[in-house]
N, C-alpha and C positions, 0 to 999 in steps of 0.2 A: 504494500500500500504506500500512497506518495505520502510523506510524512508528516506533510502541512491537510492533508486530504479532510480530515474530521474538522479541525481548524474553520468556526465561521468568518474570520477574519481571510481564510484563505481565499473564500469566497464571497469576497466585498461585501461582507455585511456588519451590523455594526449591532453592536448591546446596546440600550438606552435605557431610561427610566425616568418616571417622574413621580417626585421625590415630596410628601407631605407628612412634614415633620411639628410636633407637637409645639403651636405657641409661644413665644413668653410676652405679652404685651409690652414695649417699652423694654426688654433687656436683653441687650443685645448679646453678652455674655452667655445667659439662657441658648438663646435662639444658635449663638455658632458653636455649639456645645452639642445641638439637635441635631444640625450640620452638618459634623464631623463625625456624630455617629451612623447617621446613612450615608455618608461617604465610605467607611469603613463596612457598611455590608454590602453597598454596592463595590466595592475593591471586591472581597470576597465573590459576590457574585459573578468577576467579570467583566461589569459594565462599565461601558466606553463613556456616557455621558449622558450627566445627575442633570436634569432638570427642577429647580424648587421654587416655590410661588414667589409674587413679586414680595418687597419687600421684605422677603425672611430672616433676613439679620437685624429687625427692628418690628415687627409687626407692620403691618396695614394699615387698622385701625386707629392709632393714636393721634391722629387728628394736631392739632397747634402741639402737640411734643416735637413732630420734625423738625420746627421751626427753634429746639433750643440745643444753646452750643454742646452743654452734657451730650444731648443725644449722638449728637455730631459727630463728636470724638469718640462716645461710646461705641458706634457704627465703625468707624475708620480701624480701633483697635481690633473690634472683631473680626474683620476681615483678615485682620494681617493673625488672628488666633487662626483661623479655619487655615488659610496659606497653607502657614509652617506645620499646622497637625496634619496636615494631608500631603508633606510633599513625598510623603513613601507613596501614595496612593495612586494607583493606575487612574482612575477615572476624571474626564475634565468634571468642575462644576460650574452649574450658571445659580450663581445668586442672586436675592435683589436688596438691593440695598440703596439708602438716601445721601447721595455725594454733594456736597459741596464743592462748585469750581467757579472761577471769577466771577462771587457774588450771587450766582444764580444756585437751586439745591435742585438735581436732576433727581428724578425717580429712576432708576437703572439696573440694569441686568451686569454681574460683574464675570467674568469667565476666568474660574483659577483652574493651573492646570500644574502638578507634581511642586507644587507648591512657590509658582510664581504667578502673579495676577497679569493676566494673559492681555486683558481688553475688557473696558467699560463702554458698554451700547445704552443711552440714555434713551427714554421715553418719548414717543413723540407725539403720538394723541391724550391727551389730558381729557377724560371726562371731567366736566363742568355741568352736569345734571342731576334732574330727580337726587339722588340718595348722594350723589359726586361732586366733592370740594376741591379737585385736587390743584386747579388753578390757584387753588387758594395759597398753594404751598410750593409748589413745582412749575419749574419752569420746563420748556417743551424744547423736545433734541433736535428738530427741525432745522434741517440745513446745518447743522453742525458736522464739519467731514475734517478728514485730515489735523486731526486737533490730539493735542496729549492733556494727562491732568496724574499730576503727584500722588500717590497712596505712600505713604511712608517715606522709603529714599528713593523708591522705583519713580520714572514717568513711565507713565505703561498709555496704552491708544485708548484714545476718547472721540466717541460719535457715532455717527447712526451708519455709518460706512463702512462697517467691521464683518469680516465675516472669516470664522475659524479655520483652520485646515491642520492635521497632520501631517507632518513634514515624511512621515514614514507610511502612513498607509493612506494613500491617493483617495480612496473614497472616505476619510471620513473628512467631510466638511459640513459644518452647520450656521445658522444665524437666528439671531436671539432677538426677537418683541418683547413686548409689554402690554397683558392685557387689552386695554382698548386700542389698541394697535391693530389687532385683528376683526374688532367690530367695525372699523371705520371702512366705506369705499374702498381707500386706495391702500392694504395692508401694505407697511413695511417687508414684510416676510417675500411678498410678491418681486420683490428688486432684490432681495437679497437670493430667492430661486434661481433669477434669471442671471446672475452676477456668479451661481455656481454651485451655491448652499446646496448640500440632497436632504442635510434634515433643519427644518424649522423648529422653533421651538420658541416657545409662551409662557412667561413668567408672569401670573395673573392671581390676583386677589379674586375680586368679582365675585359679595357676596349673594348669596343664593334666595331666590323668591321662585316661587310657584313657574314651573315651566324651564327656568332658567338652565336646568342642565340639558334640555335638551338643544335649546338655544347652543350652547356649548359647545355639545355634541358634533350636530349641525355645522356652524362655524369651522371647527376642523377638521371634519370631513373635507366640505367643498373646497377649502385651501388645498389639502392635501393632494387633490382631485387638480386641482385647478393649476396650481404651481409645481403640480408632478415631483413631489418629494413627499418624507415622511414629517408629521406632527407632533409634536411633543407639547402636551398642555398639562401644567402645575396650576392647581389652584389651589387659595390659603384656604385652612381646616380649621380644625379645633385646635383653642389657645386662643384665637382672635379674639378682640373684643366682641361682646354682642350689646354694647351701650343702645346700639339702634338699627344694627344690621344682626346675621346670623350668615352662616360658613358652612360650606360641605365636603369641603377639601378632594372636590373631583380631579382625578388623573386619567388622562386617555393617551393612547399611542394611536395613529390614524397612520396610513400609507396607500396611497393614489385612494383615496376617500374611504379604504377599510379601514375600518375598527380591526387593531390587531389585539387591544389590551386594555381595561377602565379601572381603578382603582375600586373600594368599600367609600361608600361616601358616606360621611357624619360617624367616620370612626372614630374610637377615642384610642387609638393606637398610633404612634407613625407608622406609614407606609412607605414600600418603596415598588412603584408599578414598573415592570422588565417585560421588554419585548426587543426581539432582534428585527432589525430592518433591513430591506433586501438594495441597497446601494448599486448593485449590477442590477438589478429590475427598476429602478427609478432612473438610472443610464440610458438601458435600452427605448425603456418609452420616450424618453426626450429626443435622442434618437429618430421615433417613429413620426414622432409627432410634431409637424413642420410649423404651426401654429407656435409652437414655445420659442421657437426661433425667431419667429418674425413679430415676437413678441416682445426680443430681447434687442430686435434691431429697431422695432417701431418704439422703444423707449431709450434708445440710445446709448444701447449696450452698456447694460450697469456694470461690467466686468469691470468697465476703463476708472468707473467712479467707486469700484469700492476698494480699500486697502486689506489684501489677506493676509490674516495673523497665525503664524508658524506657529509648533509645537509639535512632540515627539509625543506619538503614544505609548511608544517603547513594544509594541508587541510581540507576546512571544510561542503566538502560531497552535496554543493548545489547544489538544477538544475540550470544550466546556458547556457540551452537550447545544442544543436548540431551545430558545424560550419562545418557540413560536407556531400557531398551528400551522400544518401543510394536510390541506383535502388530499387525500389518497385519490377523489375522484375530482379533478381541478373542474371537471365541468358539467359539474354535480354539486348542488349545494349540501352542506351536509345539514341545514337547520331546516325543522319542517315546514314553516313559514316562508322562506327563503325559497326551497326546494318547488313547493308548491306554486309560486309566486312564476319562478323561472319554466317551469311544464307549461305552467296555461299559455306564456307568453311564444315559447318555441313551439307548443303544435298549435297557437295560431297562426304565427308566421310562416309556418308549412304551409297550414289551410290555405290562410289568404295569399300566400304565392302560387298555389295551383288555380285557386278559384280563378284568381286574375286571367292567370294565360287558357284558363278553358274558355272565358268570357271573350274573350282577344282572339284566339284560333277559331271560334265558331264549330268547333268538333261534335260531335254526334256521339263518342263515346270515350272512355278512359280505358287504354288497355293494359293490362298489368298482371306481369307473369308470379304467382304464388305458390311459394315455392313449401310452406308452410314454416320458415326460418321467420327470426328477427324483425329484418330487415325490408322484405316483401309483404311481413305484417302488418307493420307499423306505416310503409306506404297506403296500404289499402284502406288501412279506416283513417288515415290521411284525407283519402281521395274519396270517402265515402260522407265524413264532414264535409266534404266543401261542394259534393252534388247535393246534401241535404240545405246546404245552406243555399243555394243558388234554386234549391225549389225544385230540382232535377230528380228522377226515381231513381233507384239506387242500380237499376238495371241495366241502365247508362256505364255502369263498368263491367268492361269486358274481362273476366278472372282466368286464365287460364292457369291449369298446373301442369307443368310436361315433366315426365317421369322421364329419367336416366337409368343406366346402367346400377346405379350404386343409389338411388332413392331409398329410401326406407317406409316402412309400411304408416309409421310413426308420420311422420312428415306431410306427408303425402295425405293422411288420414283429416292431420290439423289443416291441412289447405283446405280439403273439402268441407269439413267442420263448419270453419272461419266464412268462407265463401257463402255457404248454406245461410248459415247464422247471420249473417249482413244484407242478405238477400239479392246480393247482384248474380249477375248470369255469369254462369260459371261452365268450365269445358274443360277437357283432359285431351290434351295433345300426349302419343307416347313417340317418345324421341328418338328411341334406342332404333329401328327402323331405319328412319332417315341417316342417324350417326353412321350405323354399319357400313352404310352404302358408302360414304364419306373414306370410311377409313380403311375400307378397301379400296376406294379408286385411288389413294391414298397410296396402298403399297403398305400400307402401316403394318403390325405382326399381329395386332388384336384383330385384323380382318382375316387373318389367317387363322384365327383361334388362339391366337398366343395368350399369354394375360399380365401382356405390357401395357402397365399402366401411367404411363410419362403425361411430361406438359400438353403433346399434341392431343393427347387418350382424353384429356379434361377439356381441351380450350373444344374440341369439337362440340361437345354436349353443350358448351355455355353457350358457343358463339350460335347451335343451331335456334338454343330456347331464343335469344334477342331477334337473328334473322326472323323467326315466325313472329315474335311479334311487333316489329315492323309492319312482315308483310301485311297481317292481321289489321294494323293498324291502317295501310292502305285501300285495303280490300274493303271495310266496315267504316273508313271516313272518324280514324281515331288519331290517339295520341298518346305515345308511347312513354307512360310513367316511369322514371328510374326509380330503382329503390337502394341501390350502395350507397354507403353511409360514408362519411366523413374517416372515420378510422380505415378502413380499405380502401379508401384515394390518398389518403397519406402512407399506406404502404406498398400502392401500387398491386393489391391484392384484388385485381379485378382484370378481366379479360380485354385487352385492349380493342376499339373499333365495335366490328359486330359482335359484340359482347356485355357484360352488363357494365364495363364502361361505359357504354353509350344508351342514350332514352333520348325522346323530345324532350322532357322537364324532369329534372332530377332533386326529387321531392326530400331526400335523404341525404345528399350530399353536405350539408354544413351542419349535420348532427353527427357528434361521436358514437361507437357501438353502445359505451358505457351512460349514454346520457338515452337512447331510444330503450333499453330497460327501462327505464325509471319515468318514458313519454308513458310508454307503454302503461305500468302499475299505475301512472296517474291517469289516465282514463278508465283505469279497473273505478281506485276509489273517487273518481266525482263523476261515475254514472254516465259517462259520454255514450254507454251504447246500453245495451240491454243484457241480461242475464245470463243469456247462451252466451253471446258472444263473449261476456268476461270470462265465461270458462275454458271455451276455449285461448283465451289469449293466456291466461295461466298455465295451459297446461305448454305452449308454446315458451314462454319464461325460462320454465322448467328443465327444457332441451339442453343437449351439448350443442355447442355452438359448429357446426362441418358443413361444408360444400357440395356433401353429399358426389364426387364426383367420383371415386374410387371406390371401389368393392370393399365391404370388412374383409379382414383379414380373416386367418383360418381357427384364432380364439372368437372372432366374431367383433371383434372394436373398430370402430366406423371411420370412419380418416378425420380427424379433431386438425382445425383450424390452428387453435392456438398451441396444439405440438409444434405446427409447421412454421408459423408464426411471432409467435410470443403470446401471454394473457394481455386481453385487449386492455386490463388494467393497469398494465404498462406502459402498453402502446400510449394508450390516448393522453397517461401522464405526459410520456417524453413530447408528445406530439403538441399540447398547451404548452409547453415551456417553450418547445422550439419554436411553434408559428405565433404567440404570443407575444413570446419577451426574449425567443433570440437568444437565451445565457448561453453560457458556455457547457460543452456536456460533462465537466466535470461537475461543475454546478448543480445541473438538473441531477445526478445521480446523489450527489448529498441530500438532495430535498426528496429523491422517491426514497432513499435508505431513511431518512427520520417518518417519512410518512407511511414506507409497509414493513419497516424490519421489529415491530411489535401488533401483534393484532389486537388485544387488547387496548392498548393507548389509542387516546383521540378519538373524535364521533365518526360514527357510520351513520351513512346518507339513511333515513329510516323509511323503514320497509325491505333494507338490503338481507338478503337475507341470510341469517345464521350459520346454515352450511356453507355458505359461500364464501365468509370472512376467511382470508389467508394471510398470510405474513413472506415478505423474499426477503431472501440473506443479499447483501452485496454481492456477491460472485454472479447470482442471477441474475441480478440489475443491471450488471455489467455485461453481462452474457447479452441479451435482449438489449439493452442500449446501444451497442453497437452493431447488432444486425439492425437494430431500424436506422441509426445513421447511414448505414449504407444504402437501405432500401428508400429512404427520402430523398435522401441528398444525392446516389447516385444513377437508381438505376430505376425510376418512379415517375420521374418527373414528366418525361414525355407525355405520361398518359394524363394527369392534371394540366398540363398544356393543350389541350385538346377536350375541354368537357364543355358538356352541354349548358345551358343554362339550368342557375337552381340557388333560392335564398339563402342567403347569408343569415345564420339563426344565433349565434353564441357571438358573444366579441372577446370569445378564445382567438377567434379566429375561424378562416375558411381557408379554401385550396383552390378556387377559381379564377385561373388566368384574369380575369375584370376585374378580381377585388382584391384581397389580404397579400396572397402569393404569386408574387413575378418571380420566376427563376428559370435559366437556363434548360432546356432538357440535355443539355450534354457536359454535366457539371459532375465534380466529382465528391466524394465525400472525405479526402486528403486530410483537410484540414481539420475538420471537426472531430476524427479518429486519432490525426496526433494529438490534439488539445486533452483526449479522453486520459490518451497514453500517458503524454506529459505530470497531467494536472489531477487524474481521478485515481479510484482506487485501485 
């Protein structure tokens, strides 16, 4: 194994935490005493960098005290206490605290790091409302750039133009607001994104009323979303005054608008909230996403205007495990609400993509070959919503199922089932006939009686099922439904041309295999069809997944897909990270090893079912990540260069030349296999 391989630092991510430590109103002594003891468990933990609400080295609430000298002083000493207790300390911290400089007393965010005060980012939005005096006491950082201010014997950078970086590990760079900084229009955090930051980060009081944390919530979401980095929001708890406010001391970690992490709100504990951020997936999408650039040039490239503040993080490449979830099924919600939320919205976006183009071709029927798999399932009462919706009898699709050499009685049973039970016209083409004839004129050795069963022995049977329904489709004034799925065009597991690469509209194409189970069981539980039909679609579920094109063997086990293949639970992982976020496939195999090398840890999508749950070791991961890099990257692509029209349903991602995926068809997979060799396990 590569040594740094366990290492999330190896793989551009970074610890965080936000940090809500018990009160002292007014002592500041108290408060950097609080300080320094979550600093010290965030070292133990790991984490790269302490987030703590504003003001925490003096409290929030103390109102006309900022304004007296004691306080002053008492502040400036504490700072320089927390320094020197923390310079053994891995972790940078952002404090807040009330500075005095040429006459003015800034509200400020302080950044110590191994015990030198790294840079003060003062305040720039002042509330001055409802419950908010702060003008009354603080003056605003507004245009304040390039400027220094004394803590002790240090000049250390002063102004709203700061933004941190590790001098040793390239992605960790951050920048630091202030509460109403982020409520206002134009956040600060927004120019420090575009100037380079990947994580933001909110030193906020902001006490709590009715709704208010959702407000909160909200807020750093959309930032997170918006300025394509991760959020870090502290806010003051308990220990604050409650003269005329009250505190809940909420912590959330956000990244591209997830929620990765919240703290206990209205503890009487300190907390320290930890979550790792993904620094190479906040890369790539700025990357993808042309908007953040012309974002950065339509405001006049903050880069030129902000000054970046060096420091070592001193890393030293250990595992120290993951504080963060990874969905085993990335395009699969695993929360019920969530899950449910994402089903209704992707088998509408099927529906209303077919309904369209039946509305637009003027077609007379839907022809779709059912095969009683998956796949050709989940097409059909695709296609059977969207002739109910459009008012059309359901007899309007044309079903056929054409049996093979190697069909199973199983299969073949659920086609007619399915078919019956939905009540479209339905027909049995037998194929084997035609193939013969094929693979004798062919020369082949199976026309001789042999029982050679190679690629040609397969693609014939597939390619004759698509020629007939083509022709079928011509002959009846139809339109030839695709049903391959999104997981079999990214591994190019489909018969190129006349085969079921090719349909008129390909209803299945931007859905993963692992996310059409789960369209599937949500049509069982919200009743989309009727009671026969849900039984049979269960007992279809229930299937091993095979192509049915080769005979069982002589124990009698049927040709399994995912022997051939890989489990699509892999697949479709590798497949989200690569057409998604592009990491490196060292990368993606640390995130599928934290996400299936324990079967117990972590949520399963619900309704997944029990026997199903499994667990891969590394070797496996490895094993299968590297045949699918080569089957994407090298030897696949031609055929996704060449697909039919069909909706784009996940913003995983899709494979069609017009949308997500431009790629080469004569590309190799060189790269992405050394990057494995080099960098993975």
């Amino acid at each position: 194994m590569q040594a740094r391989f366990t290492s999330l630092h190896h793989h551009r991510m970074l610890r965080v935490a936000a940090a809500t430590p018990i009160a002292s109103v007014g002592d500041a002594a108290a408060n950097a005493a609080a300080a320094i003891a979550l600093a010290q468990r965030a070292h133990d933990e790991a984490v790269d960098l302490v987030v703590f609400p504003e003001l925490s080295i003096t409290s929030y609430a103390i109102d006309d005290l900022h304004l007296q000298t004691a306080q002053q002083l008492s502040t400036l000493e504490a700072l320089q206490t927390v320094a020197t207790a923390t310079e053994g300390l891995a972790p940078v911290l952002l404090v807040g605290a009330a500075l005095v400089r040429n006459g003015r007393l800034y509200n400020c965010a302080v950044a110590i790091g191994r015990g030198r005060i790294l840079g003060v980012v003062p305040k720039t939005f002042l509330p001055n409302y409802r419950e908010y005096y702060e003008k009354r006491w603080f003056a605003s950082g507004a245009g304040i750039t390039g400027q220094t201010m004394t803590i002790g014997a240090e000049e250390v950078p002063f102004g709203t133009d700061l933004i941190f970086a590790a001098a040793d590990l390239p992605h960790f760079i951050f920048h630091a607001e202030i509460c109403e900084d982020y409520w206002s229009p134009t956040p600060p955090s927004t120019a420090g994104a575009l100037a380079g930051a990947l994580v933001c980060c909110n030193l906020s009081a902001s006490n709590v009323v009715i709704g208010k944390s959702r407000e909160r919530a909200m807020l750093s979401a959309s930032q997170s979303a918006r300025a394509i980095c991760a959020y870090v929001y502290s806010a003051a708890g308990p220990g604050e005054s409650t003269t005329d406010l009250a505190w809940d001391g909420q912590g959330t970690i956000h990244e591209l608008g997830e929620l990765l992490g919240e703290s206990t709100r209205f503890a009487l504990e300190p907390e320290l909230l930890i979550a790792d951020v993904d620094c190479e997936r906040l890369i790539q999408e700025r990357l993808r996403n042309g908007t953040f650039g012309d974002a950065a040039t339509f405001s006049g490239h903050p880069e030129t205007r902000f000054r970046r503040i060096l420091f070592d993080r001193q890393p030293d490449y250990a595992d120290v495990g993951l504080k963060r979830a990874i969905r085993r099924f990335p395009f699969v919600p695993d929360t019920p609400a969530r899950l449910d939320e994402d089903c209704y919205e992707a088998f509408n976006i099927q529906v209303e993509g077919l309904l369209k183009r039946v509305a637009a071709t003027g077609v007379d029927k839907l022809v779709i070959g059912v095969s009683g798999g998956l796949d050709s399932t989940h097409a059909l009462i695709v296609a059977a919503k969207a002739l109910d919706r459009l008012g059309r009898p359901r007899t309007d699709i044309l079903g056929f199922t054409m049996p093979g050499f190697a069909t199973s009685e199983g299969t073949k049973g659920n086609a007619w089932r399915l078919m019956r039970a939905l009540g479209i016209s339905a027909e049995e083409i037998d194929i084997r006939p035609a193939a013969r004839t094929m693979l004798e004129g062919m020369g082949h050795p199976f026309g001789r009686g042999e029982p050679v069963y190679d690629i040609a022995f397969e693609n014939v049977q597939a390619g004759l099922r698509t020629d007939y329904l083509f022709r079928l489709a011509n002959q009846r004034n139809g339109l030839v439904v695709g049903t391959g799925d999104l997981s079999e065009l990214a591994l190019g597991w489909c018969t190129y041309g006349v085969g079921d690469h090719m349909s008129h509209y390909g209803v299945n194409a931007g859905v993963p295999k692992t996310l059409i189970q789960f369209l599937i069981r949500w049509c069982i539980a919200t009743d989309q069809y009727d009671a026969e039909t849900d039984a049979v679609l269960e007992a279809i579920l229930a299937q091993e997944i095979s192509p049915e094109l080769v005979p069982a063997d002589e124990s009698g086990a049927m040709q399994s897909t995912e022997d051939k293949i890989g489990p699509y639970a892999l697949n479709d992982f590798f497949a989200h990270y690569v057409l998604r976020h592009g990491l490196a496939p060292s990368k993606i195999a640390f995130l599928a090893w934290h996400a299936w090398r324990d079967m117990e840890a972590g949520r399963w999508p619900i309704g997944y079912p029990e026997e199903a749950r499994t667990s891969y070791d590394l070797d496996t991961i490895k094993l299968w990540l590297e045949r699918f890099l080569v089957r994407f990257f090298r030897t696949s692509q031609f055929k996704r260069s060449a697909l039919p029209n069909s909706p784009k349903v996940s913003a995983g991602g899709a494979v069609s030349p017009r949308g997500d995926w431009r790629a080469p068809s004569d590309g190799t997979a060189t790269a992405w296999l050394a990057e494995l060799a080099a960098n993975g396990p």
